[in-house]
N, C-alpha and C positions, 0 to 999 in steps of 0.2 A: 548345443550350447550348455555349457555346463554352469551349474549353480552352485551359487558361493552360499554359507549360512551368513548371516545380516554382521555377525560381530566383524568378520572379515574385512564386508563392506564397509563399513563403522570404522573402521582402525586403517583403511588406503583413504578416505576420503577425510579424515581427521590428519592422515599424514602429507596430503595434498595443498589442504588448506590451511597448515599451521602456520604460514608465515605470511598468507594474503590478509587484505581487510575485505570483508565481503559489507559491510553496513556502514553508514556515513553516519557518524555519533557527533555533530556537528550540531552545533545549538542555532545559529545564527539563522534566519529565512530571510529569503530575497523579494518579498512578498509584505505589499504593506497592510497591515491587520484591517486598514480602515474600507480600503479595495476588497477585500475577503470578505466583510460582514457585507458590504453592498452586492457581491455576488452571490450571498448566501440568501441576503433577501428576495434579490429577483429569482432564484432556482424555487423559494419560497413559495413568490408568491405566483408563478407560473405550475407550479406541483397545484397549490390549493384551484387557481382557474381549471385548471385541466380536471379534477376530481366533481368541481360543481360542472362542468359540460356534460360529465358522463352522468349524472344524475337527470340533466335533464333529457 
C-alpha cells in the first residue's frame, strides 16, 4: 500500500467535497426549549442522587 504525503490527501478530498453540504447551518430546532430544561433537570437531579448513593 503505498502512501500519499497528507497535501495530496488534502487537495482529493477538498476536490470531493467541493460541491457537497456536509453540516446542516440551519437555525430553526424542532425541540421545545421548555421540554429541554425539564430534561435537563431530571439528567440533573438523577446525576446529583446517584453521586450522594455513592458517598454513602
Amino acid at each position: 500500500m503505498a502512501l500519499c504525503p497528507n497535501n495530496a490527501i488534502d487537495k482529493k478530498l477538498a476536490k470531493m467535497y467541493a460541491e457537497k453540504v456536509t453540516v446542516n447551518l440551519d437555525n430553526r430546532s424542532t425541540l421545545d426549549p421548555e421540554d429541554f430544561w425539564k430534561t435537563m433537570q431530571m439528567i440533573a437531579v438523577t446525576n446529583q442522587a446517584m453521586m450522594h448513593i455513592k458517598r454513602i
